[in-house]
C-alpha positions as CSV (number, residue, x, y, z in Angstrom):
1,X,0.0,0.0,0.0
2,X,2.9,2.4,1.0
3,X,4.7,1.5,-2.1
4,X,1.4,2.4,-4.4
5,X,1.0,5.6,-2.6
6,X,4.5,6.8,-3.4
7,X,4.4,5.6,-6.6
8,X,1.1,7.5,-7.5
9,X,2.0,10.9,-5.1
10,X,4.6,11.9,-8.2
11,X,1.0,12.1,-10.6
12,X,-0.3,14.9,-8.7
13,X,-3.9,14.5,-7.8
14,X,-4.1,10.8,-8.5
15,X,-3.8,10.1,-4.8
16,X,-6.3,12.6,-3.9
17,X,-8.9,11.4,-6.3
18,X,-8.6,7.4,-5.4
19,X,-9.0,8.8,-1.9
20,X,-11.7,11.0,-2.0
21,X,-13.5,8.0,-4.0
22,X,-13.1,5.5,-1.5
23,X,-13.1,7.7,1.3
24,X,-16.5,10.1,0.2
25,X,-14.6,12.7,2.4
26,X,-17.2,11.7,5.1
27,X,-15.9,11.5,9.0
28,X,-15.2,7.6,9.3
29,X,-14.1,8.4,13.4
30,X,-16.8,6.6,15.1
31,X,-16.3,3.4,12.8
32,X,-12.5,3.5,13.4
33,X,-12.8,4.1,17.3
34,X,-15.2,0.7,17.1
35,X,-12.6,-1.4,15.1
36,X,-9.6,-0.5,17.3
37,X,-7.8,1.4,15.0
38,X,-4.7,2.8,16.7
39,X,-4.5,6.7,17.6
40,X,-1.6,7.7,15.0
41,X,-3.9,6.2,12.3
42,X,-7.1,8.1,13.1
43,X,-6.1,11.0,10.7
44,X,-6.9,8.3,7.7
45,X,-10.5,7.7,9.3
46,X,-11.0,11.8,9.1
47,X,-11.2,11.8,5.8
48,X,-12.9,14.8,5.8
49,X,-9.1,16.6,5.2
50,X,-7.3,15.6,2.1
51,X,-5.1,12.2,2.3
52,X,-2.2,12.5,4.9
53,X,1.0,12.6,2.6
54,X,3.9,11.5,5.3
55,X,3.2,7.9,4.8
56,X,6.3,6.6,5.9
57,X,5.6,8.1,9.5
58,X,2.7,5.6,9.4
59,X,3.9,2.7,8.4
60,X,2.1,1.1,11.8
61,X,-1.1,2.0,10.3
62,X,-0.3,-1.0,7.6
63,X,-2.1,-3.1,10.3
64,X,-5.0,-1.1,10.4
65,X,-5.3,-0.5,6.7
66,X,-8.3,-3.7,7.0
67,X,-10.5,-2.1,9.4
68,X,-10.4,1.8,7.5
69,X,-11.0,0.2,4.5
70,X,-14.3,-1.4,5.9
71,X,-14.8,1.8,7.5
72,X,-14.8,3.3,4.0
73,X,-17.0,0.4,2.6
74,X,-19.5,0.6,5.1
75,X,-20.6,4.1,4.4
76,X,-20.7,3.7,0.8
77,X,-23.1,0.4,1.0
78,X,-25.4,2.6,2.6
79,X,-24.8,6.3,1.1
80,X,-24.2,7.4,-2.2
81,X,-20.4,8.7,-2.8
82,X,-18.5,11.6,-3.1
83,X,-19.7,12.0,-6.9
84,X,-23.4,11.0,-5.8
85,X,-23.2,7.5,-7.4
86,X,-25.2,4.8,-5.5
């Protein structure tokens, strides 16, 4: 995941737009708290900001990458996305 992130960052707003996609930009916090995700990776469960960039300081959240993701799909199976789509 680390490695696809740095390989994308260099293409501008390719990062951004994958993660407002999956993310919706919607506040994920409540879900994350519920599935243990660790403190220093709470910033990816805010999605509400744009995409933290210093990935390599959260390497750690590698092991919560699972839960934020369900997180992300959870939401989505029940609300339509960033871009309205169902």
């Amino acid at each position: 995941m680390i490695h696809f992130l740095n390989m994308c960052s260099p293409r501008q707003d390719t990062v951004k737009l994958m993660w407002d996609c999956a993310s919706s930009r919607h506040d994920h916090m409540e879900c994350c708290r519920k599935k243990n995700v660790l403190p220093l990776c709470m910033q990816y469960c805010e999605s509400s900001h744009a995409v933290p960039a210093d990935y390599l300081n959260h390497l750690v959240c590698l092991q919560n990458f699972d839960a934020i993701r369900d997180c992300f799909r959870d939401h989505l199976e029940k609300n339509p996305n960033i871009f309205g789509d169902n």
